[in-house]
C-alpha positions as CSV (number, residue, x, y, z in Angstrom):
1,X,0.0,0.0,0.0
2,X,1.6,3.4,-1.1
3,X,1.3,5.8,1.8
4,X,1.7,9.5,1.8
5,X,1.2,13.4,3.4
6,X,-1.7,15.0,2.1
7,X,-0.8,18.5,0.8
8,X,-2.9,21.3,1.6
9,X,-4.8,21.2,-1.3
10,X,-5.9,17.6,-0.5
11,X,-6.9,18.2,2.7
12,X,-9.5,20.8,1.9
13,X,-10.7,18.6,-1.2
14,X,-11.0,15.6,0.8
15,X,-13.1,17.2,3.3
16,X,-15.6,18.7,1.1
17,X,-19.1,17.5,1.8
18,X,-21.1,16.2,-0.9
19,X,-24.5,17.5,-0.9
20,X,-27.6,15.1,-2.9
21,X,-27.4,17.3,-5.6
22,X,-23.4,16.5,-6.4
23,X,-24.7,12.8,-5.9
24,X,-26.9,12.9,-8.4
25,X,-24.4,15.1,-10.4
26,X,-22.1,11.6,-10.0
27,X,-24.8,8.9,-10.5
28,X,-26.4,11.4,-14.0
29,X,-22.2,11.2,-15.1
30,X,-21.8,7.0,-14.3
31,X,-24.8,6.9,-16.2
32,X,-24.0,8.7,-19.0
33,X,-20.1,7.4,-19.1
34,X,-22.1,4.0,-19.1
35,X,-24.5,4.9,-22.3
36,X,-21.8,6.2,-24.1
37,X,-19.8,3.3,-23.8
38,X,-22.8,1.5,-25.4
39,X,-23.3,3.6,-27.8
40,X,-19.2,3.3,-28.7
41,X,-19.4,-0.4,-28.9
42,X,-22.8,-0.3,-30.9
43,X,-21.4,2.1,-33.4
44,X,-18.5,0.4,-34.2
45,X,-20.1,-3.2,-34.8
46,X,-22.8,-0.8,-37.4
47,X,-19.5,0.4,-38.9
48,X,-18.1,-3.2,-39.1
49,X,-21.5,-4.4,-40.6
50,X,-21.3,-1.4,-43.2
51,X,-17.6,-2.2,-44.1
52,X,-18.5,-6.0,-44.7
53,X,-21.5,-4.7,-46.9
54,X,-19.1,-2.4,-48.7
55,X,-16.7,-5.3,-49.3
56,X,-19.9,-7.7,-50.9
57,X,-21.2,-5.0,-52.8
58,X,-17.7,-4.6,-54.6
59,X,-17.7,-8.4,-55.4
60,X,-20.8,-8.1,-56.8
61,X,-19.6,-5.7,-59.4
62,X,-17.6,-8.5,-61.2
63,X,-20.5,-10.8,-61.3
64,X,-22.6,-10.9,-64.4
65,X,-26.2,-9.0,-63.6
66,X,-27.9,-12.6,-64.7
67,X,-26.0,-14.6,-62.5
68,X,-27.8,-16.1,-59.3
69,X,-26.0,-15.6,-56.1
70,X,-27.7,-17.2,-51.9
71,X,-29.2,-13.7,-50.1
72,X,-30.1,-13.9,-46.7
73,X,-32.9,-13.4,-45.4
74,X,-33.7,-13.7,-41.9
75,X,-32.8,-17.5,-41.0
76,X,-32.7,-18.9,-44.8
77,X,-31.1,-18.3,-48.0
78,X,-33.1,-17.3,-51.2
79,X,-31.2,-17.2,-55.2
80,X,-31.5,-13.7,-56.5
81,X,-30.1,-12.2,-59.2
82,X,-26.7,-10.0,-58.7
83,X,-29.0,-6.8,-59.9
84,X,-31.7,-7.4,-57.3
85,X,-29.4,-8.6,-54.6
86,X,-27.3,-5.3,-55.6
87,X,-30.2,-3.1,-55.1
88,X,-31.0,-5.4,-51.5
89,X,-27.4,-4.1,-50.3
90,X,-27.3,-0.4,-51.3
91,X,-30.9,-0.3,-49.4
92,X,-28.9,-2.1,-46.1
93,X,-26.4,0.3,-46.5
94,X,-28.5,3.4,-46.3
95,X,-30.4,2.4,-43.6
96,X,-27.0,1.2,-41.8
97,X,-25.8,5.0,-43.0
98,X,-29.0,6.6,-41.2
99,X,-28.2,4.3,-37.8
100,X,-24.4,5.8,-38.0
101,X,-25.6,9.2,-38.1
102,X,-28.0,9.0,-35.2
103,X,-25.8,7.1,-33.2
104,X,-22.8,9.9,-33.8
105,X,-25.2,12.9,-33.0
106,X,-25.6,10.2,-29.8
107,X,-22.3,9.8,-28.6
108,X,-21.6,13.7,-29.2
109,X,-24.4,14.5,-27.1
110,X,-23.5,11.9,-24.6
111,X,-20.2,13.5,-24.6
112,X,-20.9,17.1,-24.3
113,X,-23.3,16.3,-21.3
114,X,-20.5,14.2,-19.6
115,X,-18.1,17.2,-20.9
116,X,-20.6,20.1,-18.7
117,X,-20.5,17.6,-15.4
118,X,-16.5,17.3,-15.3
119,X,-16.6,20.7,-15.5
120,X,-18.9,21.0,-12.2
121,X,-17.7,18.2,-10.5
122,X,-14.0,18.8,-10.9
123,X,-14.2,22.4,-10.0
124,X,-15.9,21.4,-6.6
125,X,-13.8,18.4,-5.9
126,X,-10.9,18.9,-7.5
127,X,-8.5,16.0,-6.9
128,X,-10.6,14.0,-4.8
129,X,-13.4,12.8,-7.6
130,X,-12.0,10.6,-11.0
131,X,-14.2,11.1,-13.6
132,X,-12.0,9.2,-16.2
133,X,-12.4,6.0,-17.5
């Protein structure tokens, strides 16, 4: 255990009382720190997804528009033509596009919130309170 003298500083942080309003300050920022993690992970698997999409769309582009290629759909495969199974991807793609964009404005949101409570929480606690992950 690493042991030391609190400076000044310390001591007057350490002893500051928290009121229920800087509680709730604390449990609105865990809360939010948590959501935005979610909303991290969640974003990057959509990003994933549109990458892979991406990647079969461009294979696609050296097939002949006759040729019949396995589609997923839900739990089973159905034989579509490259030109509808195309179209199928580019409509995925937009709507994986439109969840991307929501969940950025999300996370920036998320982020400016947590961004105001640091602010508050910080200047009342200073050292004593660690708001980083």
């Amino acid at each position: 255990m690493n042991r030391r003298m609190l400076s000044r500083e310390d001591e007057i942080t350490a002893e500051t009382p928290v009121t229920l309003s800087d509680q709730k300050a604390i449990n609105t920022f865990s809360t939010l720190h948590s959501r935005h993690t979610i909303l991290l992970s969640t974003l990057s698997t959509k990003q994933t997804e549109k990458e892979y999409l991406t990647d079969v769309t461009s294979e696609l582009e050296l097939s002949d528009d006759d040729d019949k290629v396995p589609y997923k759909i839900g739990d089973a495969f159905v034989s579509l033509r490259v030109e509808e199974v195309r179209e199928l991807l580019e409509e995925e793609i937009r709507v994986i596009d439109e969840e991307i964009e929501e969940l950025e404005g999300r996370v920036r949101e998320e982020k400016g919130k947590m961004d105001e409570l640091k602010v508050v929480l910080y200047a009342k606690f200073g050292k004593s309170i660690n708001l980083e992950a």
